[in-house]
C-alpha angles and dihedrals in degrees: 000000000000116000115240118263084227092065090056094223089133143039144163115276101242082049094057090053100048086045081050091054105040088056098058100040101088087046088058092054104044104028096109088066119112119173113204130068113294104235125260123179104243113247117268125215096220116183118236096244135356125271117252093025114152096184127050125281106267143164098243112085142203083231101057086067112089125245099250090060096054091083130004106232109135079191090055080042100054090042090051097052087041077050092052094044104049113018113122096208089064085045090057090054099047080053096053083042088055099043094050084048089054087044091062091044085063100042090054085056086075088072104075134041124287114231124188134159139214128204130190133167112183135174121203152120115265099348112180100153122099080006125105091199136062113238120212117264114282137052110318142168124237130205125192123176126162148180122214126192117174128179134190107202101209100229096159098038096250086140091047104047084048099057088049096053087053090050097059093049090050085055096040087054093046081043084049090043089055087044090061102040090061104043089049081062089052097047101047095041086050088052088044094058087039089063098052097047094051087049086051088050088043089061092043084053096042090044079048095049095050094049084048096058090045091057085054094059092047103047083050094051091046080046101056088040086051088249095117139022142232089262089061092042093052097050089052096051085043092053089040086055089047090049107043085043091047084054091053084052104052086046079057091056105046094051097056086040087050082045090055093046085053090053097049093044089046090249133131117258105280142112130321128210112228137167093255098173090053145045094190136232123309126225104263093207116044102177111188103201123220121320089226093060090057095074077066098051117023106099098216091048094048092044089055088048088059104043079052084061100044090053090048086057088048092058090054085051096053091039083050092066096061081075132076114260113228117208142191129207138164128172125192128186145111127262116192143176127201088037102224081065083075096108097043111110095231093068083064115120137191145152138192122195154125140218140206133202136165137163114277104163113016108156093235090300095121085047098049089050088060096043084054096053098049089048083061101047088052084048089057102032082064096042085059087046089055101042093062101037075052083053107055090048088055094051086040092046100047084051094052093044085049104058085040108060085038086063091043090047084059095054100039082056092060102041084052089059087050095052095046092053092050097058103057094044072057090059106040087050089055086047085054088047091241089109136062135218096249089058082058101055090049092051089053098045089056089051092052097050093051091054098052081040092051100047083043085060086043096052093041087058099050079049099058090054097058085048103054093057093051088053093048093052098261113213106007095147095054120115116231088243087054093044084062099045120048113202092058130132103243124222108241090203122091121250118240122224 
């Protein structure tokens, strides 16, 4: 049985070629059109140097160095690359890389034409449902098979703009990924120097709690010859408490400070090697670079950027929608009935057309998706502001506290002499007998303050370091493969994306 020409499922050959033709005609002519604002990255009002600066603005930077080179602890390196490997936050972040890659890959798929199929082999009396013929009386079989092919030629740019958007979201989560990354080195190698510095602190308590406890043996015995009273007795059991509960605090410490090590490495909570004798040498030179570089390195500044991208594109999608949609479809295939007439050349099948559509009455709704969509760029137009104005406080924050603690480091050193001395002019002057016990305890509590203050200021400025290459950047040139492995040449040049 022949189709009906009014159904349009045939034509002549040359005719399918003109109709071909005529339809794509008006794509090929107005493809290059894209409604929506092209981007532009807002300006940025970036200072000429960073405050608290104490070298002139350059191009080299502390941040172009890799981490493995900040401190030379073959114990913080071996953490670090345990860090990288296992750290479920960063595994969070490859997944999310991998889910917005798969999103654009989506989103590219719009670009071509769409083809599905449909099968069905029926057997009944009369059938006229789901069948476009009608099939003699008595029990028959039906067979239905087609071919569709449908095509959405982007004439506004919707596609485009869309793929644009997903892009920039694919760039914004490997921006994120880096982010991470970095900010997973900084957090184990702070704890790191955390934990030695508690462990330090643990043997100055311990030292006080055994002189301490020496004093008490000696105040009882003075006491027992009438050389001291029960007031001097009471204020050396009260600093032996304090000690020996001081010493059971800082155990406390270090092991929730060893737990969040663990976490961040993938472990189980246990015990962690350090260098406990030692915190290790500090870089001498920390060049931060120009301000105006940091919008090019810092993670979070280039993931806003991008999130600012990816909301420009979406204007040009919901622009996209005031304007008609065009679409292509063709479908080729056989229906027959009775089912031996298949390979008869009158069950083929086939269409050519096209459709348009467009909004006529929409109620504002057209105009409210737009207005969404360019909220959300100035939102995130502001969030990027702010992300860098948040990033050139951090870089200026992390120099100030530098030279400062420098300065304080210098000065803790020398009250802790002082105190030293004094302590054992105390204690010659008890041996004379022009001191008493109580001078003593007083000397050696000083003494012990100023050496817990002084390894706090030497673990802050082992901090700020770390902080201040996390502001810069730190690491921005380095390759993925080099991020994993330490020892590795990096490569000075940036990445591209």
């Amino acid at each position: 049985m022949k189709p009906s020409s009014t159904h349009g499922l045939c034509c002549r050959p040359l005719s399918r070629c003109h109709r071909l033709t005529i339809i794509l005609s008006p794509v090929l002519l107005v493809s290059g059109c894209a409604v929506g604002p092209n981007y532009k990255r807002p300006n940025v009002t970036a200072p000429s140097t960073f405050r608290g600066a104490t070298n002139t603005a350059q191009q080299v930077s502390f941040a172009d160095l890799p981490w493995w080179e900040i401190f030379h602890d073959e114990t913080l390196i071996g953490l670090i690359k345990e860090s990288l490997a296992n750290n479920y936050d960063l595994s969070v972040a490859v997944a999310r890389v991998e889910q917005a890659n798969q999103v654009a890959a989506q989103a590219r798929a719009e670009y071509f034409p769409g083809a599905t199929y449909i099968t069905m082999l029926t057997r009944g009396h009369n059938q006229f449902l789901g069948s476009p013929i009608n099939p003699p009386s008595g029990a028959q079989a039906f067979l239905l098979a087609i071919a569709n092919a449908s095509w959405e030629p982007d004439l506004w740019g919707r596609i485009r703009r869309t793929n644009e958007s997903t892009r920039a979201q694919l760039f914004a989560s490997e921006d994120a990924r880096r982010g991470v990354m970095l900010t997973l080195v900084s957090n184990v190698s702070q704890a790191y120097f955390e934990l030695i510095g508690l462990r330090i602190q643990l043997d100055i308590a311990r030292h006080s709690a055994e002189s301490f406890a020496t004093s008490l043996a000696l105040v009882r015995q003075r006491i027992h010859e009438g050389l001291d009273n029960e007031l001097q007795l009471s204020r050396v059991v009260t600093d032996s408490a304090s000690a020996t509960a001081n010493v059971a605090e800082l155990e406390r410490q270090i092991a929730i400070k060893e737990n969040q090590i663990c976490v961040l490495l993938g472990r189980n909570p246990g015990p962690i090697e350090t260098k406990a004798d030692s915190l290790g040498d500090i870089p001498l030179e920390v060049p931060s670079g120009l301000p105006s570089t940091l919008l090019e390195r810092r993670p979070d500044v280039l993931a806003a950027e991008q999130a600012m991208r990816s909301a420009s594109a979406q204007i040009g999608v919901a622009q996209a929608a005031y304007f008609p949609t065009i679409g292509l479809t063709t479908f080729f295939g056989k229906l027959s009935s009775p089912l031996e007439n298949i390979t008869s050349g009158n069950t083929n099948a086939w269409s050519l057309g096209t459709s348009i559509g467009g909004p006529i009455f929409t109620a504002g709704a057209v105009r409210a998706q737009k207005g969404q969509a360019t909220a959300a760029w100035e939102q995130a137009r502001a969030q990027y502001l702010q992300t860098a104005l948040s990033a050139f406080r951090d870089v200026s924050d992390a120099l100030i506290s530098r030279e400062k603690l420098d300065l304080i480091r210098a000065e803790q050193a020398k009250a802790l002499e002082s105190n030293e001395h004094a302590l054992d002019l105390t204690i010659m002057r008890f041996t004379n007998g022009t001191a008493s016990g109580l001078n003593v305890l007083d000397a050696k509590q000083r003494v012990y303050s100023f050496q817990i203050a002084l390894d706090q200021v030497d673990v802050n400025r082992r901090l700020i370091i770390i902080q201040l290459y996390k502001a810069l950047g730190g690491g921005w040139n380095l390759t993925d493969l080099q991020w994993m492995s330490a020892n590795m040449t990096p490569n000075r040049s940036k990445q591209s994306q």
